[in-house]
C-alpha positions in Angstrom: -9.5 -31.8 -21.9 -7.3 -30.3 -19.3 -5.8 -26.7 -20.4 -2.2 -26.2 -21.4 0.3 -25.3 -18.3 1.5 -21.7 -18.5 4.7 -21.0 -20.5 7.7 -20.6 -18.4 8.0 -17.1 -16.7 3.9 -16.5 -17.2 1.8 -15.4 -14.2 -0.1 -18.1 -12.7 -2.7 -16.5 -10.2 -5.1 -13.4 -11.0 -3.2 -10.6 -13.2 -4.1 -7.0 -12.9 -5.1 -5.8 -16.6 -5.2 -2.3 -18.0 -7.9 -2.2 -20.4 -8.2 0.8 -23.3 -11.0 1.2 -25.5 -13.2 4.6 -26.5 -15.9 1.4 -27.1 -18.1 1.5 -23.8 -19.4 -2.2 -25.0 -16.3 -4.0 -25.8 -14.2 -1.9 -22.8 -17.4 -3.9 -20.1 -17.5 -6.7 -22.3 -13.4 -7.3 -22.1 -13.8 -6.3 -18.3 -16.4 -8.9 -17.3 -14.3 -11.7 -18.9 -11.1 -10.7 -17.1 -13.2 -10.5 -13.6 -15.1 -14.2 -14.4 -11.0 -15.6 -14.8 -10.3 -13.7 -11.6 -8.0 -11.1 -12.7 -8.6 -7.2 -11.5 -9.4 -5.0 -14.5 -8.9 -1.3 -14.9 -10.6 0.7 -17.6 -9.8 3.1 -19.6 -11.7 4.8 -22.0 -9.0 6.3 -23.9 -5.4 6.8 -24.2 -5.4 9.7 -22.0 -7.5 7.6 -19.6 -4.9 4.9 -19.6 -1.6 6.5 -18.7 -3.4 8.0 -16.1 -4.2 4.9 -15.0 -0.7 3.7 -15.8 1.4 6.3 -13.9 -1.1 5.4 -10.6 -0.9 1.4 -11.2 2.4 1.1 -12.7 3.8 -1.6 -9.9 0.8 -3.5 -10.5 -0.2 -3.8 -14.3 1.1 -7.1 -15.4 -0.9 -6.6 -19.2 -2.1 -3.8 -21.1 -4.7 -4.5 -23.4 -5.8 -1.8 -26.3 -7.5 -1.0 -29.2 
């Protein structure tokens, strides 16, 4: 089974992912899957955390990922 072609306007290489959770597990757990697809994650460990990280990385975070 081949998988389903990406929807019209949706990246098709690697995607640089901002990743917020105050859950050290689920945060590496979320982090390794993104790197074994080949996308570039950045973690957060909270929401202070992650607009940092947002205001440096604006121009490249496609996806923002939270809990």
């Amino acid at each position: 089974m081949s998988a389903p072609a990406p929807a019209a306007g949706s990246p098709t290489g690697p995607v640089t992912v901002l990743l917020i959770d105050d859950e050290p597990m689920v945060l590496e757990t979320a982090a390794d899957m993104l790197r074994s697809r080949g996308h570039q994650p950045l973690c957060a460990d909270g929401g202070a955390a992650g607009l940092e990280l947002l205001a440096k990385h604006a121009d490249e975070i496609e996806l923002i990922l939270l809990d």
